[in-house]
N, C-alpha and C positions, 0 to 999 in steps of 0.2 A: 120774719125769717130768723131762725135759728141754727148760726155755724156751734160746731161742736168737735170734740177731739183731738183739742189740741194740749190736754192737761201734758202726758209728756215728752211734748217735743222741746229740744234744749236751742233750736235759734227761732219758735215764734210762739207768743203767746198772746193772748188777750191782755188789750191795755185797759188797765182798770180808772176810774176818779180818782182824782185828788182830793182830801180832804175841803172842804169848804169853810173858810173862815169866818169867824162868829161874829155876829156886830149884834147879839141881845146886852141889855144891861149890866146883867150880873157876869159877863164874859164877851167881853168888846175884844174889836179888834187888837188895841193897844195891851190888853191880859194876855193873847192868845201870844204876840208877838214877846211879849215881854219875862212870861212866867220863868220856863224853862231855858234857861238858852246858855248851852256850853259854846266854848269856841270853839268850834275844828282844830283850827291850826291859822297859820300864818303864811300863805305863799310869799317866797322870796322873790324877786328879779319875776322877768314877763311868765304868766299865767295863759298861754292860748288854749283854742280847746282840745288843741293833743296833749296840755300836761293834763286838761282838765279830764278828756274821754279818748286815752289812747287809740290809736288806729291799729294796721295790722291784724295779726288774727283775730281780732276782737270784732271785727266787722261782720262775722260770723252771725254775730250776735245782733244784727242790728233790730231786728225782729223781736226779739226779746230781752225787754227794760230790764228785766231782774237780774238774768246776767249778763246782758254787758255792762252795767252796773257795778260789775267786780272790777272794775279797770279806773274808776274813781278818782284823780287826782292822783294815778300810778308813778306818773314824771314830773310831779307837781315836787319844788324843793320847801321844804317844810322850816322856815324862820328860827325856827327851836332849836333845830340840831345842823342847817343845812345838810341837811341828807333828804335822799328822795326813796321811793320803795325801788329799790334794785332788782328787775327780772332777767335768771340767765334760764333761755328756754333754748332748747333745738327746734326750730319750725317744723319740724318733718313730723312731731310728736305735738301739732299742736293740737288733736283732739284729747289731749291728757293737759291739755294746757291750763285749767283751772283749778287740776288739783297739785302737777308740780310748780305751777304760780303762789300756790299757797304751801309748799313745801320749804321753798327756796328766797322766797322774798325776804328783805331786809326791813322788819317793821317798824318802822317811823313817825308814825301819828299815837300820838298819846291818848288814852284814852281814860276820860275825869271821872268815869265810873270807877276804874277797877285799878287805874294808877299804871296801867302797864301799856305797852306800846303795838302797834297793831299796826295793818292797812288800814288806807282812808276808808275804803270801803267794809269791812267787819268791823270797826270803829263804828260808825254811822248807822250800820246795820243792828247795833247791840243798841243806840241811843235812840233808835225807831222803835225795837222789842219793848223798852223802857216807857215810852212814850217823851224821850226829851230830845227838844227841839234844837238844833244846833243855826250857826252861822261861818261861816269862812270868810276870813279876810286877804285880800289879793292885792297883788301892787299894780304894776302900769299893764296896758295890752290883754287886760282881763277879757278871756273871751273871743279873742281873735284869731281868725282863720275860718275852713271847712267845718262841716258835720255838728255845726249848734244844736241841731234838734237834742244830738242828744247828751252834749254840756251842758243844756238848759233843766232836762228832763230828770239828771241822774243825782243829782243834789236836791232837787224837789219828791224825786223817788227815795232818797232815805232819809224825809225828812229836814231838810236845808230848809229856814227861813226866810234868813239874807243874806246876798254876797256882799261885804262893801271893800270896794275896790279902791288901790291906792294905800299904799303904808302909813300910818299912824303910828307917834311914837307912843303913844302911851297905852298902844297894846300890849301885852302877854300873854302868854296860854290858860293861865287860870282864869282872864276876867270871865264875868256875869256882864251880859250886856242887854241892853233893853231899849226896843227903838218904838220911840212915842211919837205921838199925834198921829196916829194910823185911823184913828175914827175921823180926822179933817183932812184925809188924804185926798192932795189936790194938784193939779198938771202946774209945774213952776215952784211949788211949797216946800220948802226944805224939812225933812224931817228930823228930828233932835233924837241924839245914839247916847244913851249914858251908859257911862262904863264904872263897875265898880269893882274894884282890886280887892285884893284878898285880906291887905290891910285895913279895910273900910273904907277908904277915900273915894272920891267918886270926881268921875271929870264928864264933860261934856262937849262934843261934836255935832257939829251941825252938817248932816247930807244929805246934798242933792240927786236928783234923779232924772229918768228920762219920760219916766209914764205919762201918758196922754189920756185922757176922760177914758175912753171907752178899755184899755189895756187896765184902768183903776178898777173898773166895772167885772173884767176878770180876773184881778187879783183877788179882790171882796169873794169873786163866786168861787174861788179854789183854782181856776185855769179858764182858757176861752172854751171848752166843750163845755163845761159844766155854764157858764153864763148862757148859751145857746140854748141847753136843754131847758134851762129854764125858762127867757123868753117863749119857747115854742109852746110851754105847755100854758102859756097867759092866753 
């Protein structure tokens, strides 16, 4: 069966695949994670998932990834500047809400393309058009609270490779970061993060995870729909 008709309606749309990550020779896992990778940013103090995917009128949207999507790390405070994207809206006008959200916001995230500063979300949005893969780094309470689906989704939707959670000092906003041994990705195995600055130095972190075999099984496949699809078609 075949639904149809929904190109434009603005709160539901067809949820598309995730890309699927490479384990051939010549583009293994550890290239794919490692090639590209700007930083986001740096959340300051606790990260839950309302700094992560604002509630509020956004909830509108929950039907449709691409725009709730614009809500991004909105109340997330940014390490760089401590500043977070500031929205002053009337709720009474919130069907204009996404274009005086982008009128009026306070933009905060830098972005290493173009050197200028932006929402999380148009940030991430230009490094997806690009094709480069970013990471965010977050401190304590990453991820806590309500509405995960779609904290988990909206970082993986523009592109997000890894959150790694917990402050490090020997991050900054320019490193190049690259998180190895993803082709002996294993429940308990700590993965090695190398960071290299922009003066050429390079340091290394060791982190831990929570993945269990079958949750590796759909990292490898791009998400758990796309693992399924594939089983079914063996």
């Amino acid at each position: 069966m075949k639904v149809s008709g929904f190109g434009t309606l603005k709160k539901l749309r067809f949820f598309g695949s995730f890309d699927m990550m490479s384990t051939s020779a010549n583009f293994g896992l550890n290239v794919f994670i490692s090639q590209l990778k700007e930083m986001l940013f740096q959340v300051k103090g606790k990260c839950t998932t309302d700094h992560i995917s604002a509630a509020g009128p956004w909830l509108k949207f929950r039907g449709h990834l691409d725009n709730i999507s614009n809500n991004l790390f909105l109340t997330a405070v940014n390490a760089e500047n401590d500043e977070m994207n500031k929205v002053i809206i009337v709720v009474e006008y919130w069907t204009l809400f996404i274009r005086l959200w982008e009128r009026i916001s306070n933009y905060k995230v830098r972005n290493h393309l173009t050197g200028k500063y932006d929402t999380a979300s148009q940030t991430t949005r230009h490094y997806k058009s690009d094709g480069v893969a970013w990471i965010a780094v977050g401190d304590e309470n990453y991820g806590e609270g309500s509405s995960r689906e779609h904290a988990a989704l909206e970082p993986r939707h523009f592109g997000g490779r890894a959150i790694i959670v917990k402050t490090f000092l020997g991050f900054t906003p320019d490193d190049k970061i690259s998180i190895v041994g993803l082709n002996d990705f294993a429940p308990g195995k700590p993965l090695k993060c190398i960071l290299k600055h922009v003066d050429g130095k390079k340091e290394e972190i060791w982190l831990s995870h929570s993945f269990n075999a079958a949750q590796i099984e759909w990292f490898k496949a791009g998400s758990a729909l796309n693992h399924m699809k594939a089983m079914k078609k063996k």
